[in-house]
N, C-alpha and C positions, 0 to 999 in steps of 0.2 A: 442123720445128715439132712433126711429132706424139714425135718423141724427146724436143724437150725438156716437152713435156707430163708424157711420161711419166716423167722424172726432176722434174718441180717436187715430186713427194708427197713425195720424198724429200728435198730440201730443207728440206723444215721444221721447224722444232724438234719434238723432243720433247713439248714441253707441247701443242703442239696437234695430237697425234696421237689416233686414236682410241683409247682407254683407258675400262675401267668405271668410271665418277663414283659419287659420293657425293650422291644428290638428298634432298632432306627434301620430304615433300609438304605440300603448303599453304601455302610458301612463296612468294609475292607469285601465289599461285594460277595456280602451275606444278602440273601433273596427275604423278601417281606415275610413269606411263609416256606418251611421251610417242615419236611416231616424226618422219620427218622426208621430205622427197619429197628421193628420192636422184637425179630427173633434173637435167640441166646445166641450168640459165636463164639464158640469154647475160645479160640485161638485170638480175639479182638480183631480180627478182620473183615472187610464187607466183600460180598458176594458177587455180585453185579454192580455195573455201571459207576466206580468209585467219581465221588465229585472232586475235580483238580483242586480244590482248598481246601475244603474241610473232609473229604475221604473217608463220609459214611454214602450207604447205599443208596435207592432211590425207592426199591422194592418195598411193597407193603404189604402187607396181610388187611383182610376185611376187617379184620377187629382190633388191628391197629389205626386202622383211617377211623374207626367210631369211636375210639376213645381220643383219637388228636381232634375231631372237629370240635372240641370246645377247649384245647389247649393250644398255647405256641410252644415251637420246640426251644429250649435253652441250650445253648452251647457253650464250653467253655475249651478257650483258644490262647495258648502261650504266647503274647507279641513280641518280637525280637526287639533290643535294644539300640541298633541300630540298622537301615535297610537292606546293608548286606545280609544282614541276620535271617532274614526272612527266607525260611528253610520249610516250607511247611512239608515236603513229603519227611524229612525229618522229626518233626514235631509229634508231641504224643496226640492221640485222637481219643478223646474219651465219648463215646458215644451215651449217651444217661439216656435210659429203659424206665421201667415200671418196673422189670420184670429182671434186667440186668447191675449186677454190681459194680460199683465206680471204684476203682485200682488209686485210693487216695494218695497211696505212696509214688506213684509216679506221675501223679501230679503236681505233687512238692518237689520231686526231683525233675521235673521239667522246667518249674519255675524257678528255681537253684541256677540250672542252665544257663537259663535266660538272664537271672539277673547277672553271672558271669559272662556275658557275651562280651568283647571287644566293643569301644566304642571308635568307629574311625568318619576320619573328614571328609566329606563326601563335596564334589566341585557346588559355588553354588550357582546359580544362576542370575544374568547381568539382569539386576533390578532395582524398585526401590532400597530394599535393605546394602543390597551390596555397594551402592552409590554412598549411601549415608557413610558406609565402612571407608571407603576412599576417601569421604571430605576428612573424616575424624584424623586418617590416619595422614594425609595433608596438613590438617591443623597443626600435628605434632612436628611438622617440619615448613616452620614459616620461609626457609629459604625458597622452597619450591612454590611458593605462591607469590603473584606476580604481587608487583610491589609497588605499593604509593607512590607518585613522583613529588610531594609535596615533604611525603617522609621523605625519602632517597636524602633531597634536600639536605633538610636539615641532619642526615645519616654520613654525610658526604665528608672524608677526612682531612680533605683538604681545607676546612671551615674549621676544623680543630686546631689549626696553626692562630688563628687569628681569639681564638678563646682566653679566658681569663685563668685559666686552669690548665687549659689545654686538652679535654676532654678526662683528665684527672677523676673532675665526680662524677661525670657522668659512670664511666668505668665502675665506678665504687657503687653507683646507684642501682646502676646493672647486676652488680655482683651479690648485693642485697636483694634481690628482688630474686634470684637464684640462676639466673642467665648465666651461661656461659661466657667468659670472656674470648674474643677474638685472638687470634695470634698475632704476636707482635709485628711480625712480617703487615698485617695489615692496618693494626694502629698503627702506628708508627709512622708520620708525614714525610718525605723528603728532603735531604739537607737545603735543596734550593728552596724549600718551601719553610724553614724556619724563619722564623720573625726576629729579628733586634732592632736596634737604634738605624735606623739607617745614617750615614751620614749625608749632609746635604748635595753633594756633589752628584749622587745617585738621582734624587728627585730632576737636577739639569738635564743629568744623562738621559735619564729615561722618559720623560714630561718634556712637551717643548707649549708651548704658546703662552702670550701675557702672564695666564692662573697657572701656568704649569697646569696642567688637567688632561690634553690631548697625548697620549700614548705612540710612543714612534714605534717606528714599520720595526726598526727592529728588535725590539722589545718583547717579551712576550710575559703574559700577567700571571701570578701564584694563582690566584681562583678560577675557576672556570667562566668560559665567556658567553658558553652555549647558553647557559640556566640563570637565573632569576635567585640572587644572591636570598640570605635571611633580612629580614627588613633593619632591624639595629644594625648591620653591616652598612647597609644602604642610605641610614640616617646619618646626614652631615650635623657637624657643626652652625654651617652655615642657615638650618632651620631656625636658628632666633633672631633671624634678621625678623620674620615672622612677631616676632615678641616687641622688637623694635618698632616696626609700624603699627599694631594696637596698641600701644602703650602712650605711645606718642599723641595719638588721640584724644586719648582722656586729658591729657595736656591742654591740647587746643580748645577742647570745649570748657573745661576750668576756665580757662582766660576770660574766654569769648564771654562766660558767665560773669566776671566777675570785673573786665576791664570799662573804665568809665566809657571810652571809646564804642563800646559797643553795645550800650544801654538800648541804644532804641530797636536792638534785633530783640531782647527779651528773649534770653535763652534762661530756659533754666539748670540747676546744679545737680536736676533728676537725671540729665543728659551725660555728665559728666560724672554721675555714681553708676549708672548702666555699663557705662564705654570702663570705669576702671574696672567692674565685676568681670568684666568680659574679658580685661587685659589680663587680672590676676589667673584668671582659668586657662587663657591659652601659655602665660609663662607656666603656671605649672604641668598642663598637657608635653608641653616641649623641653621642661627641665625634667620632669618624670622619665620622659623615652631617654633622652640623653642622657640621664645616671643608670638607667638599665644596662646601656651600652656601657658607660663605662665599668660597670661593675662583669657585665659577660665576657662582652669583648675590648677585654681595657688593650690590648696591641692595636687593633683599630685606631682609638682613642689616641695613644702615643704615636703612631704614625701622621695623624692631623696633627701634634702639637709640632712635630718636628718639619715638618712640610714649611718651607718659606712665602708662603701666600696664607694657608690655611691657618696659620697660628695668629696673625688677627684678628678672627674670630672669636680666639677663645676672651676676648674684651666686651663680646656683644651679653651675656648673659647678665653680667654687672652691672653692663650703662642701660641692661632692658630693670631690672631692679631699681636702679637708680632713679628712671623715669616713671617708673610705679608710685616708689615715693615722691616724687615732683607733683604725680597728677591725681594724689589721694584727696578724697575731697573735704572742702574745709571741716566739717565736723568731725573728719578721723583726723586732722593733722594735728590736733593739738595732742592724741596720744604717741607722736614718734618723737622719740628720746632723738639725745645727739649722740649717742653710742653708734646708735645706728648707720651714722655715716664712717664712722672710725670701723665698724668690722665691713663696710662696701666698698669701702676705697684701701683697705689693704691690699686684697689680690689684684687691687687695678693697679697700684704704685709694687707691688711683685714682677706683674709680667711685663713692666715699663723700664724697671731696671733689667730684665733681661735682653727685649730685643732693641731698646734705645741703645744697649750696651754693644750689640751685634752690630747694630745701623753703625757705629763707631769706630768698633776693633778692625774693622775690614772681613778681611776671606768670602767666601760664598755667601754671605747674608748679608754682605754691607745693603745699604741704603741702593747705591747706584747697581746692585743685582736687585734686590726685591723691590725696589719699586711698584708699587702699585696701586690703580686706587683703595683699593681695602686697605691700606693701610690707613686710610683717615680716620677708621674704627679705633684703632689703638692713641690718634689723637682726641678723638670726643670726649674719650671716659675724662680726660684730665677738666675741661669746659665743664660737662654735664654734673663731674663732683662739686666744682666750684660753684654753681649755680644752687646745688643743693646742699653746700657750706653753709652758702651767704645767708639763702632763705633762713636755716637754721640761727642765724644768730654767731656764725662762728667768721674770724678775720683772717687770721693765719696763716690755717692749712688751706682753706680757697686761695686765697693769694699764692702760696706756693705751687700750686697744682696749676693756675690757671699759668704761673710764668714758664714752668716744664712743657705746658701744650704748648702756648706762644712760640716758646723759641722751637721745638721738633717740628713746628705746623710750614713757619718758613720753612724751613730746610726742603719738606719732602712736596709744598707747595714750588715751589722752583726747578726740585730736582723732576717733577711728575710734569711739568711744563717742559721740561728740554729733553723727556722720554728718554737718557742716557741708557736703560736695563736692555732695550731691543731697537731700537727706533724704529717702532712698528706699530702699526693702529691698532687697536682693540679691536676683532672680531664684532659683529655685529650680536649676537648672544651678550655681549658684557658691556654695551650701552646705557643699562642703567645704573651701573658703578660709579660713570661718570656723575653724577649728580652727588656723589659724594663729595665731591668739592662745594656746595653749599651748605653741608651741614656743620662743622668746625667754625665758618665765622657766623654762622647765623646762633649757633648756641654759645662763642665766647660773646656777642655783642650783649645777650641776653644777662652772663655772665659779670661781666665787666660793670653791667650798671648796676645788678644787684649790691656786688661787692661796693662800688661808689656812692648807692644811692640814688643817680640820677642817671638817667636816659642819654651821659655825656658825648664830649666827643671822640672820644674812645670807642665808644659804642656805636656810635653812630658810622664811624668810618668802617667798622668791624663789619657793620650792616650792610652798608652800600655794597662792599667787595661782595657780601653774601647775594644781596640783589640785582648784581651784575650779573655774576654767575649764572644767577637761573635764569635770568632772561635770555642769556647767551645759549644757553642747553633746550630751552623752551622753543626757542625759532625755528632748532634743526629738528623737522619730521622729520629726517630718517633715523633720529631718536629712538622713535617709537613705534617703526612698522620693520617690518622683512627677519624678524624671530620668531617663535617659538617662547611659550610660557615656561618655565622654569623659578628658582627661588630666587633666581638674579634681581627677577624683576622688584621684590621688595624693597631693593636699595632706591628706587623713589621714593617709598615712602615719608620715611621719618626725615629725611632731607628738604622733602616739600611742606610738612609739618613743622618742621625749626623754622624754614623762611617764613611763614603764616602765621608762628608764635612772634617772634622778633620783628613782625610788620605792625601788628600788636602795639605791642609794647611800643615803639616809634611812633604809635600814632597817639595814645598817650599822650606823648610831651610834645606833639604836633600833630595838633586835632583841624581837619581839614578836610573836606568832599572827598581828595582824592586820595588820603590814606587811608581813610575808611573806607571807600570801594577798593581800593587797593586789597584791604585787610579781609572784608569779607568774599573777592573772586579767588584769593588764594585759598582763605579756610575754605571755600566749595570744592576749591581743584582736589585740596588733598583728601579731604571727605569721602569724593565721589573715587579718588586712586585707590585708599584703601578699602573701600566696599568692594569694587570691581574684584580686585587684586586680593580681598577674604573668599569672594562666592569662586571665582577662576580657581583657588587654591583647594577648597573643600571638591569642587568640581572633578579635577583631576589626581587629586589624591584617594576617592572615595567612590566617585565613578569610572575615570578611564583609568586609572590607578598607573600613571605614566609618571608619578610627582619627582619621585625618588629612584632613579636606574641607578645599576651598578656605579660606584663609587670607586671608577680604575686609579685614582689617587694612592690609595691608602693597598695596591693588590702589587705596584711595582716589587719585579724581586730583588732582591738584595743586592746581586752582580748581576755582572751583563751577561746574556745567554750566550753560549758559542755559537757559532755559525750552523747552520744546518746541511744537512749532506746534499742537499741542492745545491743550497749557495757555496757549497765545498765546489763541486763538481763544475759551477759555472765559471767561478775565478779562478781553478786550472785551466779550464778548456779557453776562457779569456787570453790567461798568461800563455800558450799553448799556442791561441794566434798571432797573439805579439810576438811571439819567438820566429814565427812560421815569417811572420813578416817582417822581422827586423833581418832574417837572412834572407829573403828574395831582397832586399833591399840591397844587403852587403853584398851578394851574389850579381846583383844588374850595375853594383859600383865596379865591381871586380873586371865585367866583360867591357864596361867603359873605356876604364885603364889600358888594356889590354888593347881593344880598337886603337887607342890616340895613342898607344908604342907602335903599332904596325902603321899607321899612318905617316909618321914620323919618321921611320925607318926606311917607308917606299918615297917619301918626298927628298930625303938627302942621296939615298943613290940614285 
């Protein structure tokens, strides 16, 4: 026995020979140095002073401090798999000797143990990692994070009545994309909030002034009033008056370039190819936005066509075309075909037979209800094709076109002189509308001589009425002070533009001092109206960003709201005193009657 003792050390691997370790101190507060009781303990127990972790002894023999002063003690220590685990009076203690044998079986079954321990979640502490844990698990729930108001916006269901789809793709785009869809409970808009045809009778009910535009008290609108619609929502029709005034331009300075009358200004047709590159860029800026819209929000769109004011507008896009071609400069005009004017003047002889047809039949749209000056829009296009017939070489359809404007120009010039539709003044906001009465005879005078040839007197008379006009409009400042910038204000423009062209051309065939200063303070007026009236327009569309507000036109609802439980509660409590006082009234009749029989009574006996 004692030989094989003496051969067990040798037996044992390598790895657990004694060897200088690698200790780190502080580690699960193990001590830098660290000795060990080198006597035999049959029973594997220490004697004295056990250490509360590792639970060997402290005691040492002389001849074990001489052999440890040039060695570190190595320890091998089972760690628990999780904190709870941490058992160490449980744990095995293998204390490693020179002289003592290591129980290798129960050190594989301690580590067996261990790897068996339970793994459990222990709380953790508010920190960086646990913060990081709450944003992710927030992520996963975008309801609970506060939300866009710009999104909200455009999230907002009420804005899906007025869509081209009706939020149809979006739904579908969502559902490809793996999103959940909503519950119908909340797609789903309210019946007051469905969109149809309205009939005209609604836009009276619910709209009152001139434009129809102003919303009565008791009305109340589909869209919300609080918030700041989507911008196609908020884009009118009436944005190509815009088109109308640049356009018009290139016009005038064409002339001015090329009329004998005004040689001695020396303008040239660099002037006049600048101003049309400029024109064609903002019609297609403004036909661009406006197909958007009707492609998103084509219920929008149908609501302006249907509107009895707004649907003269929809002529301004064609007669802004038409004036493109008028003002294209002479080395592109020899590339426009005549086709050209056969596909611009179709939709304008479309929407002509439509509402000359309304102005006629009667009911809600006649003439003596919509009067108004926008309607002169729907008479230009017929002048302004005629003008760009004749130019072209064609006799016919200008002559037709220009006698269809002719005779609807009387009519609605007389009926907008006796203001039949309200007999009420135009608000001061819609002052510059009025200057649409100069642009029809300043472009049929234009018109008329084309078609004839000569500067006649046809033309001429056409002219004067036009030159009257604006002088008569030009003398009232209060024209042009006590409003507010808005898109209204463009209807100067191209109206002061045809007077300046058509003074032109008059002076032509009546070359004189004073048609020629005449012709050149006009072209300055409108010059300097349109610059003004371009920089003001970028100004407050792109700085104070006020260009385009809600559009309450196009939000009236469908029927009229009911009453509200206020206005319930007042027109009883009204009816209520009128009862109250129609009987003190019957009541003080009654003790009358009553007095003049006893009076009656005591005078005969």
């Amino acid at each position: 026995m004692a030989s094989a003792k003496q051969e067990f050390p040798e037996e044992l691997p390598s790895l657990h020979n004694y060897k200088p370790s690698i200790t780190v101190a502080g580690l699960d507060n193990v001590q830098q140095s660290c000795t060990l009781n080198h006597q035999s303990y049959p029973t594997g127990t220490p004697t004295s002073n056990p250490s509360p972790y590792l639970g060997y002894s402290k005691s040492q023999t002389d001849s074990s401090r001489a052999l440890d002063s040039h060695q570190m003690c190595s320890i091998s220590i089972s760690m628990p798999s999780s904190p709870l685990g941490l058992n160490i009076e449980g744990t095995g203690k293998v204390p490693f000797s020179h002289n003592v044998g290591i129980d290798v079986e129960s050190a594989i079954a301690n580590s067996k143990q261990s790897e068996q321990a339970n793994f459990r979640s222990q709380p953790r502490p508010a920190g960086t990692a646990y913060a990081e844990e709450t944003t992710t698990e927030k992520l996963k729930n975008p309801s609970e994070l506060q939300h866009n108001p710009r999104v909200d916006r455009f999230k907002d269901k009420r804005f899906d009545s007025f869509k081209t789809w009706s939020g149809k793709l979006e739904r579908q785009l969502s559902h490809f994309r793996g999103k959940q869809q909503e519950s119908e409970q909340e797609g789903t808009v309210s019946q007051d909030a469905e969109i149809e045809a309205l009939p005209v009778h609604r836009y009276f009910d619910a709209l009152e002034g001139p434009e129809l535009e102003t919303l009565r008290d008791s009305e109340e609108l589909v869209l919300p009033k609080d918030k700041q619609w989507p911008f196609l929502l908020r884009f009118p029709i009436s944005s190509f008056s815009i088109c109308l005034g640049v356009s018009s331009q290139a016009i005038l300075w064409k002339t001015l370039a090329t009329s004998e009358s005004m040689s001695f200004l020396h303008v040239s047709l660099d002037v006049n190819l600048v101003l049309w590159c400029i024109s064609v860029a903002v019609t297609c800026i403004v036909s661009f936005i406006y197909s958007l819209k009707l492609i998103f929000y084509f219920e929008a769109v149908r609501r302006e066509y249907y509107h009895p004011i707004r649907v003269n507008f929809f002529f301004a896009p064609w007669v802004s075309l038409l004036f493109l071609a008028l003002g294209i400069p002479p080395t592109l005009a020899k590339y426009l075909h005549v086709c050209l004017w056969y596909i611009l003047m179709t939709p304008v002889l479309c929407l002509e037979l439509k509402i000359y047809g309304q102005w006629m039949s009667g009911g809600q749209r006649r003439l003596s209800k919509v009067a108004n000056p926008s309607n002169h829009l729907s008479i230009i296009g017929n002048f302004v094709g005629a003008l760009l017939g004749a130019s072209m070489g064609l006799k016919e359809g200008p002559i037709f076109f220009f006698a269809v404007g002719l005779a609807h120009y009387l009519v609605l010039f007389v009926t907008l002189y006796q203001r039949l539709p309200t007999n009420a003044t135009l608000p001061k906001e819609l002052h510059p509308v009025f200057f649409l009465f100069v642009a029809a005879p300043s472009v049929a005078s234009m018109a008329w001589a084309r078609i004839q040839g000569t500067f006649g007197y046809g033309s001429r008379i056409s002219f004067f009425i036009a030159l009257f006009l604006y002088c008569s409009l030009a003398v009232r400042i209060n024209f042009f002070r006590g409003f507010r910038f808005s898109l209204a204000w463009w209807a100067y423009t191209f109206p002061m533009t045809g007077a300046s062209v058509a003074t032109i051309k008059y002076s032509n065939e009546v070359r004189n001092p004073v048609t020629q200063s005449l012709s050149v303070i006009l072209s300055a007026i409108s010059t300097f109206t349109v610059t003004a009236l371009l920089i003001s327009t970028v100004y407050h569309a792109f700085v104070l960003r006020n260009l385009f507000p809600n559009d309450i036109v196009i939000a009236i609802a469908q029927r009229r709201t009911k009453k509200s439980k206020k206005q319930f509660h007042r027109s009883s409590k009204s009816s209520k005193a009128q009862d109250n006082e129609s009987s003190l009234t019957s009541a003080g009749s009654d003790t009358k009657d009553i007095e003049s029989s006893i009076s009656s009574s005591v005078s005969r006996g």
